[in-house]
C-alpha positions, -999 to 999 in steps of 0.1 A, spaced: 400 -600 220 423 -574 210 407 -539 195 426 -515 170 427 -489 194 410 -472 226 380 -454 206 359 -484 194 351 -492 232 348 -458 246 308 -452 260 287 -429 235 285 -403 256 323 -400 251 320 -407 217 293 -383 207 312 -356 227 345 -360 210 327 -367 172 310 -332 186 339 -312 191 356 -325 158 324 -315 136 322 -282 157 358 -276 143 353 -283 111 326 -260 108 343 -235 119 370 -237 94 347 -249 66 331 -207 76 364 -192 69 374 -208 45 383 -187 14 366 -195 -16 345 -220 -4 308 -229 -22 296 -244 13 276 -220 34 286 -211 69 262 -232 88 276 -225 122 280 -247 150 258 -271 167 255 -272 204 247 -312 205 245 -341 176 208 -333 171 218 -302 153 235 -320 128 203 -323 112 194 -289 104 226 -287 79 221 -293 44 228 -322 30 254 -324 3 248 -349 -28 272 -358 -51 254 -341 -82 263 -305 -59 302 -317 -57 303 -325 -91 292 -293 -101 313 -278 -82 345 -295 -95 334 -288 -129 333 -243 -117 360 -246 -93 385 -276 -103 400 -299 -95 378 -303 -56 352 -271 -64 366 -251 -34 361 -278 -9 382 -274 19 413 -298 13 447 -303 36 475 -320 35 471 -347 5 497 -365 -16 472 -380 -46 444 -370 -68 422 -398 -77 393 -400 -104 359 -415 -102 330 -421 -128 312 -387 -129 342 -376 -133 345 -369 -95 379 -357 -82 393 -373 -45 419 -364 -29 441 -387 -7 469 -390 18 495 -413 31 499 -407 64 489 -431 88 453 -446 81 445 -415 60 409 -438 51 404 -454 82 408 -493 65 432 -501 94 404 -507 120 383 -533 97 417 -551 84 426 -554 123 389 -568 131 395 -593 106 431 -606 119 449 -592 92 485 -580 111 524 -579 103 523 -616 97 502 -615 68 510 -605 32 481 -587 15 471 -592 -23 455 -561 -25 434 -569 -62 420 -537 -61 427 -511 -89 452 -485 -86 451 -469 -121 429 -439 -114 407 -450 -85 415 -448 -49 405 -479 -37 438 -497 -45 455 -472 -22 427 -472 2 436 -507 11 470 -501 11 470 -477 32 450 -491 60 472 -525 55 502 -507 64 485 -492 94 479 -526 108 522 -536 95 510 -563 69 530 -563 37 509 -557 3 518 -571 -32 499 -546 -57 482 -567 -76 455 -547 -89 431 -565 -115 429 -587 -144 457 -616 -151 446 -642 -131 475 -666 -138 500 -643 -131 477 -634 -97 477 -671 -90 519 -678 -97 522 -646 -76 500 -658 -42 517 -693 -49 552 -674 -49 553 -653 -21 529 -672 3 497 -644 2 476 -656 32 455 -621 28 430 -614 -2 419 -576 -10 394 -571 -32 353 -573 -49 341 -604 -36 338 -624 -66 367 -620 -79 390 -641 -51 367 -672 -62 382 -666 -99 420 -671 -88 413 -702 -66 395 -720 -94 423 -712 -114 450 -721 -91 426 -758 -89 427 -758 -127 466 -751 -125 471 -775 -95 490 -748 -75 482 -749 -37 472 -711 -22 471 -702 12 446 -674 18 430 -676 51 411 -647 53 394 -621 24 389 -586 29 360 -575 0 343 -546 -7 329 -529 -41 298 -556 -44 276 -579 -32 288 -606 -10 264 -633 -11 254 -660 13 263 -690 -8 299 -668 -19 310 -660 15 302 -702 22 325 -713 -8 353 -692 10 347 -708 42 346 -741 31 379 -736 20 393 -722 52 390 -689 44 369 -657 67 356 -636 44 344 -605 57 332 -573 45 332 -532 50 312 -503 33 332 -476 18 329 -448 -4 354 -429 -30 342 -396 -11 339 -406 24 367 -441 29 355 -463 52 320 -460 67 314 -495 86 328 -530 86 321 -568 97 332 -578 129 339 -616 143 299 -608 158 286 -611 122 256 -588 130 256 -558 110 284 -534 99 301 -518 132 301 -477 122 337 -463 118 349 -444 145 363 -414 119 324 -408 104 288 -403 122 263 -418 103 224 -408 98 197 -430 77 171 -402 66 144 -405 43 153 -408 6 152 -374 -9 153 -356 26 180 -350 53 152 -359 80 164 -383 106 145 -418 108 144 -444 136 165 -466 144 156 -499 125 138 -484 97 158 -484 63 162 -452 45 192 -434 26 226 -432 43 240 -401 50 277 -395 62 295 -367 76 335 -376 75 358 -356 103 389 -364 82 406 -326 87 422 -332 54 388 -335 30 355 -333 56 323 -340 40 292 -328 61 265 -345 58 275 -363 23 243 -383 8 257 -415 -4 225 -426 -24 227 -464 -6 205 -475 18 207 -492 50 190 -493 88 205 -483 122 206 -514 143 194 -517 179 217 -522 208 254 -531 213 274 -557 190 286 -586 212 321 -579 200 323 -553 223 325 -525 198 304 -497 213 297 -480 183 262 -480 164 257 -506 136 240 -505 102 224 -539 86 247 -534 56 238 -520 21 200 -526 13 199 -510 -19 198 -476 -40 182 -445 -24 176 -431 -62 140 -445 -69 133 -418 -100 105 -436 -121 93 -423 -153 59 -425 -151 35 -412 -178 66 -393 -195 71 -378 -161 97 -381 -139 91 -387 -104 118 -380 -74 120 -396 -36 120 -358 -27 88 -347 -46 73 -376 -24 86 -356 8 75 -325 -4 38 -343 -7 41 -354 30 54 -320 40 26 -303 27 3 -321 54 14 -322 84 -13 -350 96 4 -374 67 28 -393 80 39 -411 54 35 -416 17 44 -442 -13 38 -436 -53 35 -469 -71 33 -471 -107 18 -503 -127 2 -507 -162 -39 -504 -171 -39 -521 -202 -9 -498 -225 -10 -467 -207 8 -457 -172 -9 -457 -140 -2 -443 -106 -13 -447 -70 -5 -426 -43 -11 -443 -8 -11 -420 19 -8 -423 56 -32 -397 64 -73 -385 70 -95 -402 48 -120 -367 49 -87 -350 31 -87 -373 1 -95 -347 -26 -68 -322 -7 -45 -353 -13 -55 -356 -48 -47 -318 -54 -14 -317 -38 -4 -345 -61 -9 -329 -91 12 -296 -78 35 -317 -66 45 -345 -84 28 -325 -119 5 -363 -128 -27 -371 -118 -31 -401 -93 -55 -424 -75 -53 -420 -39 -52 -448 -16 -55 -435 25 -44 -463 49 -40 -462 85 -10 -447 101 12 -473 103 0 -493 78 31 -486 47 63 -504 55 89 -491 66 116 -505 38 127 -468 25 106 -473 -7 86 -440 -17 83 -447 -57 76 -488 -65 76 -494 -97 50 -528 -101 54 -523 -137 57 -556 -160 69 -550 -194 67 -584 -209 37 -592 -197 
């Protein structure tokens, strides 16, 4: 087995050394940095220090383009593009070699200089056209721009020029080989590169029935590439350009490894870092070493949205009021509002990890906290799962 370079097998001791001088750097120039809305933090003297920074959400950057436009006095290098996002979020991009890291994933999939690429990702406004563009020339394949939309045209193209690489949302491959079978015109993909949306079991089975590996990576407009698939198939293998923390939804406090909570990224691209940048997905850090070889920590993949605000009797209520609630007492260890119905009116529970003697000090921290009234449930320590929710919503509206 062949790697993409030297840093995916290096030991984590060299790892987090080198990932901590690049941060320390960063935060160093992100302090002198004229005109910059980020406060000077600092260093850190090890990787546990990276906690006690704030963490940046994507509301905070948008505000800040909107003040100081078009990147809200970020610090930004050497870029060659300005891409838009929905928000509208500004991102700037290079093309120097591997600017977004895709070259590592493409490589991990087999995609080299033999391979034509049929990058169907968008390049009208968007960086992700680019992004995969950029990290197919970093592994010397050749790239038709196909962008979206006009599948025959896609499918006379791939028949044309021989495409044996597919770049783009997962579904969307499926709709140019049913076409090219409804056409009769023979393709010959062999392996799928996808990002952008879900990737299901029975999907990723179509494509290998028809001789095609399918795998995918988790990437951001902000950030580029996070993590990718490997030939292991067990979880997303971290990017060696990013460190990665799962905290608690609404927090920037560190969980375990293996339970799920929001994904937090800090990016040591020189040109546009982004320290401790709150993505809003969630995931898990998984235990131990992929068998790939790949030394690098994993995450299970995307395991759904870290924003669980729920309305609840007009209210709103935030994953961070939820840690403010648990804050308040420090033998609570954890915490979970649920909302159902009683009849037509709202209703909400508050289960609490905590002392059952503390109940009505429970009850009162609720109502400064989280501004509703709420029956309180104690349970053991222990006893709430650990899936990253801290607002279910049981709530049935058609029944």
């Amino acid at each position: 087995m062949t790697y993409f370079d030297a840093l995916e097998t290096r030991s984590s001791d060299e790892r987090q050394a080198a990932q901590l001088g690049q941060l320390n750097d960063i935060l160093r120039r992100l302090s002198s940095h004229e005109g910059s809305c980020l406060p000077d933090v600092g260093t850190v003297a090890d990787m546990s220090g990276l906690a006690t920074l704030p963490v940046l959400r994507k509301s905070e950057l948008s505000g800040w383009q909107k003040d100081t436009p078009p990147f809200g006095g970020m610090l930004v290098g050497d870029i060659q593009h300005v891409f838009q996002s929905p928000g509208p979020i500004y991102e700037p991009g290079g093309v120097s070699h591997d600017w977004w890291r895709f070259g590592r994933y493409l490589h991990a999939l087999g995609i080299g200089a033999d391979d034509i690429v049929q990058n169907c990702f968008g390049y009208h406004l968007t960086p992700a056209g680019m992004m995969f563009e950029n990290g197919a020339r970093a592994v010397g394949a050749k790239v038709l721009p196909a962008g979206t939309g006009q599948t025959e045209l896609q499918v006379q193209a791939a028949a044309a020029i021989a495409t044996t690489a597919y770049a783009g949302t997962p579904d969307y491959l499926k709709v140019i080989l049913e076409k090219a079978d409804e056409l009769g015109v023979p393709l010959k993909f062999d392996k799928a590169a996808v990002s952008g949306g879900a990737l299901f079991p029975q999907l990723r089975s179509y494509y290998e029935d028809r001789g095609i590996t399918c795998r995918q990576c988790y990437a951001t407009a902000d950030l580029g590439h996070v993590a990718y698939e490997t030939p292991a198939m067990e979880g997303m293998v971290i990017d060696e350009g990013v460190i990665v923390e799962i905290v608690t939804p609404g927090t920037g406090d560190p969980l375990p490894v293996g339970e799920v909570g929001e994904v937090v990224v800090t990016s040591l691209n020189p040109d546009y870092p982004l320290v401790r940048f709150a993505t809003g997905d969630m995931s898990a850090m998984m235990p131990g070493q992929s068998p790939c070889g790949r030394t690098n920590m994993r995450i299970k993949g995307w395991m759904g949205r870290a924003d669980q605000t729920t309305k609840i009797k007009g209210m709103f209520v935030r994953p961070e009021q939820v840690a403010a609630l648990v804050a308040k007492h420090p033998e609570v260890t954890r915490a979970r509002v649920v909302a159902t119905r009683n009849g037509d009116q709202d209703a909400m529970t508050v289960r609490i990890e905590g002392e059952e003697a503390a109940q009505d000090a429970y009850a009162a921290s609720i109502v400064d906290v989280l501004k509703l009234k709420a029956t309180v449930e104690v349970v053991a320590a222990g006893s709430l799962p650990t899936d990253g929710v801290l607002i279910e919503d049981q709530r049935n509206y058609d029944a």
